[in-house]
LUMVEXFI-693487 format. One record per residue (C-alpha): x, y, z; residue number from 1; residue in one letter. Coordinates in steps of 0.5 Angstrom, whole numbers. Each point is the difference from the previous one (the first is absolute). Example, Ala and Ser with C-alpha at 12.3 -4.5 7.8 and 13.67 -1.06 7.14 Angstrom:
2
NODE    c1    c2    c3 num residuo
NODE    25    -9    16   1       A
NODE     2     7    -2   2       S
//
This chain:
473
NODE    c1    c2    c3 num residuo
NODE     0     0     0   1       X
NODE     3     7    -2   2       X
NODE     1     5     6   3       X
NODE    -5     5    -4   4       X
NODE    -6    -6     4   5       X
NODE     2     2     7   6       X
NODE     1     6     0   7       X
NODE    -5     3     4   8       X
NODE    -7     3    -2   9       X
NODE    -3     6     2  10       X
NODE    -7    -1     4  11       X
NODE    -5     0    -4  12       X
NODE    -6    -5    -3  13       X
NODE     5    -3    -4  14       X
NODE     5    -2     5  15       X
NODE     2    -7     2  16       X
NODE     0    -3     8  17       X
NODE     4    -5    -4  18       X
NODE     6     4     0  19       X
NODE     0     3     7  20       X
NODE     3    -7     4  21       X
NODE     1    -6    -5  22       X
NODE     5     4    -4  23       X
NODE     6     0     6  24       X
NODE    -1    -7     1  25       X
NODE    -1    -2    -8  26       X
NODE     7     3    -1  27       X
NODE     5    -2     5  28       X
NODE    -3    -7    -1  29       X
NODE     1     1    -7  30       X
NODE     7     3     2  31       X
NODE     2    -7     3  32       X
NODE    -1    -3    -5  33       X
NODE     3     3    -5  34       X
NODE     6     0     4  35       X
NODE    -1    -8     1  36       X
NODE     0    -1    -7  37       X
NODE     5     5    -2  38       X
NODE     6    -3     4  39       X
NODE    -2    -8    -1  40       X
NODE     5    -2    -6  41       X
NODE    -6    -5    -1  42       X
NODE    -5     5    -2  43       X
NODE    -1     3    -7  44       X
NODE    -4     6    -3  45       X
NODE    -6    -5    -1  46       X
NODE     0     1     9  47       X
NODE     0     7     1  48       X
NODE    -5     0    -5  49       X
NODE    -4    -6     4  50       X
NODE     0     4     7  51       X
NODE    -2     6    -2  52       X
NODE    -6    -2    -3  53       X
NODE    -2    -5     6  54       X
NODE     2     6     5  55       X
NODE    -4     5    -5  56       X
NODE    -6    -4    -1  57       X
NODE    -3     1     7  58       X
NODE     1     8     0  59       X
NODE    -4     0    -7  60       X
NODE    -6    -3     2  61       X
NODE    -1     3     6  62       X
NODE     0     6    -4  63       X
NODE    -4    -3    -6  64       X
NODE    -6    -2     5  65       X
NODE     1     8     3  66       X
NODE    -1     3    -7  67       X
NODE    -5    -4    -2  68       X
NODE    -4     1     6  69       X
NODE     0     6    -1  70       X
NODE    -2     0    -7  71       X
NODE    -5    -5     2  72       X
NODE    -3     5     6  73       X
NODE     0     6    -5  74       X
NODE    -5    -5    -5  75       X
NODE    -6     4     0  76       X
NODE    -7    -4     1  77       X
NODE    -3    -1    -6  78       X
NODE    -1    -6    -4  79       X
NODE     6    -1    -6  80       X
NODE    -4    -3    -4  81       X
NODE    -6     5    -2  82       X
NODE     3     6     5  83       X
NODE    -6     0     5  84       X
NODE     0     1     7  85       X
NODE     0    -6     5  86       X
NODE    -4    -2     5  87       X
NODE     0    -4     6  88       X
NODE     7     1     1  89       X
NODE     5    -3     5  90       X
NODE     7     1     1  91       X
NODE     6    -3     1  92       X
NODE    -2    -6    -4  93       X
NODE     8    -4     1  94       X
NODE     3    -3    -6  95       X
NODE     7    -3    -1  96       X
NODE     4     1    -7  97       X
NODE     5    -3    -3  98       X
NODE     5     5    -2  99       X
NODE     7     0    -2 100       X
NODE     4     1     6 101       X
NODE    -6    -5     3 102       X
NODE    -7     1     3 103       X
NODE    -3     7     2 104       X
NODE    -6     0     5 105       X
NODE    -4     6    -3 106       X
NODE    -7     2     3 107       X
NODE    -4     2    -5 108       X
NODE    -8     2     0 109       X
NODE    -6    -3    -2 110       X
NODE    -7     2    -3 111       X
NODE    -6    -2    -4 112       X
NODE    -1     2    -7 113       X
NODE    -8     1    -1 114       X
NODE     1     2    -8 115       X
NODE     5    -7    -1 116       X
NODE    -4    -4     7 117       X
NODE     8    -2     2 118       X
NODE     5     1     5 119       X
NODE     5     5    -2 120       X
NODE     7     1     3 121       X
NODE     2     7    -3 122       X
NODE     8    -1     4 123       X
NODE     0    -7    -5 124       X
NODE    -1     4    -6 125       X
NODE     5     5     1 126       X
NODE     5    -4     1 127       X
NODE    -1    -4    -4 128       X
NODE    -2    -7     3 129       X
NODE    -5    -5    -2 130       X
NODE    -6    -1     4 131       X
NODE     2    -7     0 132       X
NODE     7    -1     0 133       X
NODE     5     0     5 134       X
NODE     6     4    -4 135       X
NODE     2     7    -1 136       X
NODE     1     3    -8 137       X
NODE     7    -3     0 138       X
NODE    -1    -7     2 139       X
NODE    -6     0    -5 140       X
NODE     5     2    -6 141       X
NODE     6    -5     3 142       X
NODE    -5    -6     1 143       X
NODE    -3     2    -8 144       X
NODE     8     1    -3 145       X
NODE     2    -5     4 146       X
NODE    -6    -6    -2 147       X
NODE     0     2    -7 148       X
NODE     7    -2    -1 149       X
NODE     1    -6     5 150       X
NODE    -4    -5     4 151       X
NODE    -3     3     6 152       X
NODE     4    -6     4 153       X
NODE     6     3    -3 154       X
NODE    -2     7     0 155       X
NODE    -1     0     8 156       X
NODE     6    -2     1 157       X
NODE     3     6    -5 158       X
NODE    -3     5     4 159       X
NODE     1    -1     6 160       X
NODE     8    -1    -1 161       X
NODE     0     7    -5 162       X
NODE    -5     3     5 163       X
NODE    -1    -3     6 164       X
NODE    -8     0     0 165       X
NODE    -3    -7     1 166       X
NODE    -5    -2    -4 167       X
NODE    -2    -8     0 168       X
NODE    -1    -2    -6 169       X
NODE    -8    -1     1 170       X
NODE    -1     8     1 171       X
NODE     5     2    -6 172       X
NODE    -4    -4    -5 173       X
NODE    -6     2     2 174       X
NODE     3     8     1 175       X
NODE     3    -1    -8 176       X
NODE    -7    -2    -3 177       X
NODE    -4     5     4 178       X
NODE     5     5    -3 179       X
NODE     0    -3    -7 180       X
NODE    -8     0    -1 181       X
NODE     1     8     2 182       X
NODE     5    -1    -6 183       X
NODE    -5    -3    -4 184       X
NODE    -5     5     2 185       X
NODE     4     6    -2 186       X
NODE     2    -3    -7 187       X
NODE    -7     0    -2 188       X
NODE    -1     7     3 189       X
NODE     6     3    -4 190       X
NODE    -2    -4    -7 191       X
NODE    -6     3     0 192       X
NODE     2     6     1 193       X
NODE     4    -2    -6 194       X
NODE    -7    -2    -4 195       X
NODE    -3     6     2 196       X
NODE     6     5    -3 197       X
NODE     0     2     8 198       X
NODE     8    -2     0 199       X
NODE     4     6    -2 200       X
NODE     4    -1     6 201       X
NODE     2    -7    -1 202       X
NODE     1     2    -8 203       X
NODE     8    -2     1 204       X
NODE     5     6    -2 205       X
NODE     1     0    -9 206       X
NODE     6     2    -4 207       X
NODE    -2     6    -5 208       X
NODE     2    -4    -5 209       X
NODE    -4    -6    -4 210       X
NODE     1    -6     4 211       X
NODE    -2    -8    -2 212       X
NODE    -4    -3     6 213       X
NODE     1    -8     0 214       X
NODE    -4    -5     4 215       X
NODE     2    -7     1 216       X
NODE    -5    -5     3 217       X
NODE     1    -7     2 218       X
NODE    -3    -6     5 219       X
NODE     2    -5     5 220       X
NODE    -3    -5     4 221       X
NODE    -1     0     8 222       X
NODE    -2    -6     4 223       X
NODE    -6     1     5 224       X
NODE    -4    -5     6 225       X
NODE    -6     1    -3 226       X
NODE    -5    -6     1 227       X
NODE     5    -2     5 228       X
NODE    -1    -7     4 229       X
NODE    -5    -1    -5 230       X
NODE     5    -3    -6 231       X
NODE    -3    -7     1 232       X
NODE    -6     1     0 233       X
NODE     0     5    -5 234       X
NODE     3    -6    -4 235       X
NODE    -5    -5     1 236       X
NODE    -5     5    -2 237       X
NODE     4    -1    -7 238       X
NODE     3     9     1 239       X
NODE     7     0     1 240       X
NODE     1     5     5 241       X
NODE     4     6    -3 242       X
NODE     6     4     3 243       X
NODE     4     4    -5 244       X
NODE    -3     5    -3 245       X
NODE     1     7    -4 246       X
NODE     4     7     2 247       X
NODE     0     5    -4 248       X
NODE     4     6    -1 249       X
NODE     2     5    -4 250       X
NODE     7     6    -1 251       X
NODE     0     6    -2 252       X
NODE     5     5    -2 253       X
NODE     3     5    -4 254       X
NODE     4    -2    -7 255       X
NODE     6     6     3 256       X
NODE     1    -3     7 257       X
NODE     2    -7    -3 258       X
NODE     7     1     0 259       X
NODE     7    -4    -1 260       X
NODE     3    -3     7 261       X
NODE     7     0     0 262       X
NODE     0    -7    -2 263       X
NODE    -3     2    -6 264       X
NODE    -8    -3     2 265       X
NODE    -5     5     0 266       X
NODE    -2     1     7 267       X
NODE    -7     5     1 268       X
NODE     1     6     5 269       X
NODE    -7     1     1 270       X
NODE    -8    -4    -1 271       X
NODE    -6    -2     3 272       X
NODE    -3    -7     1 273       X
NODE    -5    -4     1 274       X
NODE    -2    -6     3 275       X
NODE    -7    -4     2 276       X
NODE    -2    -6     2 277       X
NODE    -7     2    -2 278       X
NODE    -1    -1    -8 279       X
NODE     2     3    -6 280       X
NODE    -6     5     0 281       X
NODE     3     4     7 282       X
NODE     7    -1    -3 283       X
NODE    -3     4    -7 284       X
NODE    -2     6     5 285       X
NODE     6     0     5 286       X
NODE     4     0    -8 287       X
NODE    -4     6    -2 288       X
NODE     1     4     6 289       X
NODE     8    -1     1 290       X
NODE     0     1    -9 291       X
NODE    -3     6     2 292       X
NODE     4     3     6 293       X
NODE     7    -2    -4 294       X
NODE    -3     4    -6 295       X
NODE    -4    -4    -4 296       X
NODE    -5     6    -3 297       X
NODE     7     4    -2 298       X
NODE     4    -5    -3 299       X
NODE     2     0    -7 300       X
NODE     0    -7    -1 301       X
NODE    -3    -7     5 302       X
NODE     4    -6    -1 303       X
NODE    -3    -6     3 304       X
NODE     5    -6     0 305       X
NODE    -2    -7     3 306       X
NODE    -1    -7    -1 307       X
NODE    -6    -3    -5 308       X
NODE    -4    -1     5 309       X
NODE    -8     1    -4 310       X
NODE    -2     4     8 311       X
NODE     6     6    -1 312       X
NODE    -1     1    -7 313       X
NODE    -8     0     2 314       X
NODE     2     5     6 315       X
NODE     4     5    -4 316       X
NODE    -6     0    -6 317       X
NODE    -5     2     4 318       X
NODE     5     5     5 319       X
NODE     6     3    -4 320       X
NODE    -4    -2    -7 321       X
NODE     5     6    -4 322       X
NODE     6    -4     3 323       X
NODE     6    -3    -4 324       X
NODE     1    -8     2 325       X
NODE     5    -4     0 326       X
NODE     1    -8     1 327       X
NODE     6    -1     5 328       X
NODE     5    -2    -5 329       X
NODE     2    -6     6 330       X
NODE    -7    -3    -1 331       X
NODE     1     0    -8 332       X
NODE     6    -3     1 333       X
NODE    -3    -5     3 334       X
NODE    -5    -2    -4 335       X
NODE     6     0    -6 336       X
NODE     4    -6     4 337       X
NODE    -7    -5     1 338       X
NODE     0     0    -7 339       X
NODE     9    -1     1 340       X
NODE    -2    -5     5 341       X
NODE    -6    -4    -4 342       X
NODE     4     0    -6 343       X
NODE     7    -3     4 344       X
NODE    -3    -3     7 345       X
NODE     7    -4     0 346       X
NODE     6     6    -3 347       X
NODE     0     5     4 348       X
NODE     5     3    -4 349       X
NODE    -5    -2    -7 350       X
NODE    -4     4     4 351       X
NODE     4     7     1 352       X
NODE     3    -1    -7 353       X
NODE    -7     0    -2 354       X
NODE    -3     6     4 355       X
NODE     6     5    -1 356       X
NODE    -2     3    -7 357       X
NODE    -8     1     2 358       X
NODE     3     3     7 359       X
NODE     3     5    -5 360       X
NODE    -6     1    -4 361       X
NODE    -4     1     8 362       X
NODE     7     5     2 363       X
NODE    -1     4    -7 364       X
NODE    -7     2     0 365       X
NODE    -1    -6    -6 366       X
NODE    -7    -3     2 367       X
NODE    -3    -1    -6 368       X
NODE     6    -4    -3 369       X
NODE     0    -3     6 370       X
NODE    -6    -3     0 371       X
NODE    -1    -1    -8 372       X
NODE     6    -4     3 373       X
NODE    -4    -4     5 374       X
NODE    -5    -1    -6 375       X
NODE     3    -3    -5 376       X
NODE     3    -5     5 377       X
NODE    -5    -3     3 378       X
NODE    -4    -2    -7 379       X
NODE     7    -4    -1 380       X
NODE    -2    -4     6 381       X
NODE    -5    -5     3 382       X
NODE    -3    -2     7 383       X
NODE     3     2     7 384       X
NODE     5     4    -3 385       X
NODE    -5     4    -5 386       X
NODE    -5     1     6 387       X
NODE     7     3     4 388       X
NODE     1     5    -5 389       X
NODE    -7     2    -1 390       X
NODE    -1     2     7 391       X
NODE     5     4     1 392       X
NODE    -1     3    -8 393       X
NODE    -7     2     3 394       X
NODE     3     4     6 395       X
NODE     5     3    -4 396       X
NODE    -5     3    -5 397       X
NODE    -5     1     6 398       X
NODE     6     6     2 399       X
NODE     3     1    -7 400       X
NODE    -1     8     1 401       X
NODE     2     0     8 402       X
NODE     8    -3    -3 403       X
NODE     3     7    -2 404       X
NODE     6    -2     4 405       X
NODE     6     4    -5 406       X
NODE    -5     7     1 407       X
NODE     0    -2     7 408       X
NODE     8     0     0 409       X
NODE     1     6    -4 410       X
NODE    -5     4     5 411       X
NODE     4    -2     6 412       X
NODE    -7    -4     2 413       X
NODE     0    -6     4 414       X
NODE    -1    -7    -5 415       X
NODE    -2    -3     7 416       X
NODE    -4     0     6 417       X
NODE     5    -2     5 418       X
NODE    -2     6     4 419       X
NODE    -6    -3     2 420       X
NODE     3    -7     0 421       X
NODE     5     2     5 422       X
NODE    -6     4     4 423       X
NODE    -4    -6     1 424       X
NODE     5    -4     2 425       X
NODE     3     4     5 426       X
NODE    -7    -1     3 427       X
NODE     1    -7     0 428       X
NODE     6     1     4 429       X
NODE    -6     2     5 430       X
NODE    -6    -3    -2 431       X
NODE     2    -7    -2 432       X
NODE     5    -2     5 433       X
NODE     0    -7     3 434       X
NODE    -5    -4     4 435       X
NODE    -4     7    -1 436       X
NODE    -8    -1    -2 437       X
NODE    -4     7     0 438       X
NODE    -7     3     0 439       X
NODE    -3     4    -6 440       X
NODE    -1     5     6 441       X
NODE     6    -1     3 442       X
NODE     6     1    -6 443       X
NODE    -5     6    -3 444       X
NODE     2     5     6 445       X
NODE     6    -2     1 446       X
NODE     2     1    -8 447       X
NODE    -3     7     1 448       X
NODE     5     1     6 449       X
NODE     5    -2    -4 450       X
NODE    -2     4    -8 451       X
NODE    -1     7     5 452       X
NODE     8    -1     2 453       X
NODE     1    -1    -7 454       X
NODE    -3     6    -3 455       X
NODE     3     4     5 456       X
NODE    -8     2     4 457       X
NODE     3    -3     6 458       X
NODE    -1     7     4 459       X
NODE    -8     0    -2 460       X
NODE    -1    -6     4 461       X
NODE     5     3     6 462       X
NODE     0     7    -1 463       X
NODE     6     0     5 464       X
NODE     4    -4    -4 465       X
NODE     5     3    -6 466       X
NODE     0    -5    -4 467       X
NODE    -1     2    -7 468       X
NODE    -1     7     2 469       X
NODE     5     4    -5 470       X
NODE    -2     6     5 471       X
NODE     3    -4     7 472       X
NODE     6    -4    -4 473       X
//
């Protein structure tokens, strides 16, 4: 603590009793034990650090619960909700708090709302507590960050390291999906206010010049305990219990902030993304409102690239119809090396001899000849091998128009959606660990948790974080 904190201050409604008497005490315990740990030759840096924040930590919540009960007494009695007087109040109603530092005892008031017809705390809403939680605005973030990057069994260890707040398991968890509903609740107010053109402060800052916004879209697969304990019956009512099942998202960015790493990859400096359990409808408006925040009504030009999955392509018709489209040049390729394999299931080498000229055509924007190529090869043969070509014929042609691979090239434009690849896996680092089983409501919240620290709006759900607020940084 920096001596500007225990210097004294003058009398009046905002002075600290804290700072009469524990003070003296705080210091010369402090002193020792710097003093220990300065002449132990087995004691490092990492100790002195150690010491101050066990011989700090008591000090900072005496004078937290001081402050906020001071904030709490000043609350005046009305309901936060609707703004009308309470009634039927009664004072000193206790409730303790898990803080930073530790629990704090507050007292607050409590009256009756006869417009809402419900108990009210007005001190609960100025400190921003939940009516039905236990934990201060920085316990609620950490439980959020924390659960939407590890498991909370590991999570609760993590904090109580860091931080020294000990929150079980059970009560993480459960704080971390509070906080996450709270997320998901927000996101739906901020799209709409996209929708209704009522976003002009969430509209990102725009270069002057004319830019390309590019959109990547992409799914994966998520196991959850839906129908959980009935697998047997279930399978002997003939319906296989179903566990894995579709996410969805969505990236976008600005041409202008896809740049060359040091090691010569693109790397992207800025974008916005989206991830939803809840079907490609919601994914198709969360899209929008994020295409909108990063310029989609002032772009000169829409790129969407993704694979030739028929519900992406469906999606961008009917919300980015004057888009240019792009089929993922890994996804055709692929379709180029199942004709190289059918046609050399046993030559691995007849394979890649084969295959290396149609590359070339892909690479070189050549579709057309690319395609009269597969054409003619499949009239020459018969059977299984003519069925293979065919199929993968037909999936070509279906993209002919999406696979102007030597323009994107010449553009500087990504022939891929490995940005929205990678995206979706490093949410599998989370979402698809080992042993782990969701619910629908359960990866939703946190995915929303994890999609708000992404996007940099991490503030808007805890004001007093600076976390992707440019003004605080």
């Amino acid at each position: 603590m920096s001596n500007c904190c225990v210097q004294s201050v003058p009398p009046s409604d905002s002075s600290f009793e804290t700072f009469a008497g524990p003070v003296a005490d705080w210091a010369a315990r402090l002193t020792a034990g710097l003093t220990r740990s300065m002449r132990a030759r087995n004691q490092t840096l990492g100790h002195m650090e150690e010491e101050i924040l066990q011989q700090t930590r008591g000090l900072e919540r005496k004078l937290l619960e001081e402050a906020a009960q001071k904030k709490a007494d000043q609350s005046p009695p009305v309901c936060p909700v609707c703004g009308h007087p309470l009634t039927r109040q009664t004072r000193d109603q206790e409730r303790t708090y898990q803080t930073r530092f530790g629990p704090v005892t507050i007292r607050r008031l409590r009256g009756w709302c006869r417009r809402c017809r419900a108990w009210r705390f007005p001190a609960d809403h100025a400190l921003g507590l939940s009516e039905d939680g236990s934990a201060s605005p920085a316990v609620q973030e950490m439980a959020a960050l924390v659960a939407s990057k590890m498991p909370p069994g590991e999570a609760s260890a993590v904090i109580e390291r860091l931080t020294g707040v000990k929150l079980p398991r059970a009560t993480l968890d459960r704080e971390a999906r509070r906080q996450g509903q709270r997320a998901e609740q927000k996101r739906s107010q901020l799209d709409e206010q996209m929708r209704q053109a009522q976003g002009v402060e969430q509209v990102l800052p725009l270069p002057d010049q004319a830019f390309t916004l590019v959109i990547e879209l992409d799914a994966w697969n998520i196991r959850e305990r839906d129908d959980w304990g009935q697998s047997a019956k279930r399978r002997a009512a003939g319906q296989e219990p179903q566990r894995w099942h579709w996410v969805y998202g969505g990236t976008c960015f600005r041409l202008d902030q896809r740049v060359p790493s040091t090691g010569g990859r693109p790397k992207i400096l800025s974008r916005g993304t989206v991830m939803t359990r809840q079907g490609v409808d919601p994914l198709r408006e969360q899209l929008f409102a994020e295409a909108q925040r990063h310029g989609l009504a002032q772009a000169a030009k829409v790129l969407v690239v993704a694979d030739g999955a028929v519900w992406i392509w469906n999606l961008t018709g009917d919300r980015f119809a004057q888009a240019h489209q792009r089929l993922d040049y890994y996804h055709a390729s692929q379709h180029l090396w199942a004709v190289a394999h059918a046609l050399h299931p046993e030559d691995e080498t007849g394979a890649r001899a084969w295959v290396a000229p149609l590359l070339q055509k892909l690479k070189r924007g050549q579709a057309p000849a690319l395609l009269n190529d597969l054409r003619a090869l499949a009239k020459r043969l018969r059977h299984k091998k003519r069925q293979a070509v065919e199929a993968e014929l037909k999936y070509l042609e279906s993209h002919q128009e999406r696979m102007d691979y030597a323009v994107a090239r010449r553009a500087g434009e990504p022939q891929g959606s490995g940005a929205m690849e990678s995206t979706c896996r490093q949410y599998q680092c989370r979402f698809k660990r080992p042993g782990q089983f969701w619910s629908c409501a359960g990866d939703e919240a946190l995915m929303c948790l994890e999609t708000f620290w992404r996007n940099g709006r991490w503030q808007v759900l805890f004001p007093h974080s600076t976390h992707g607020d440019p003004a605080k940084n």
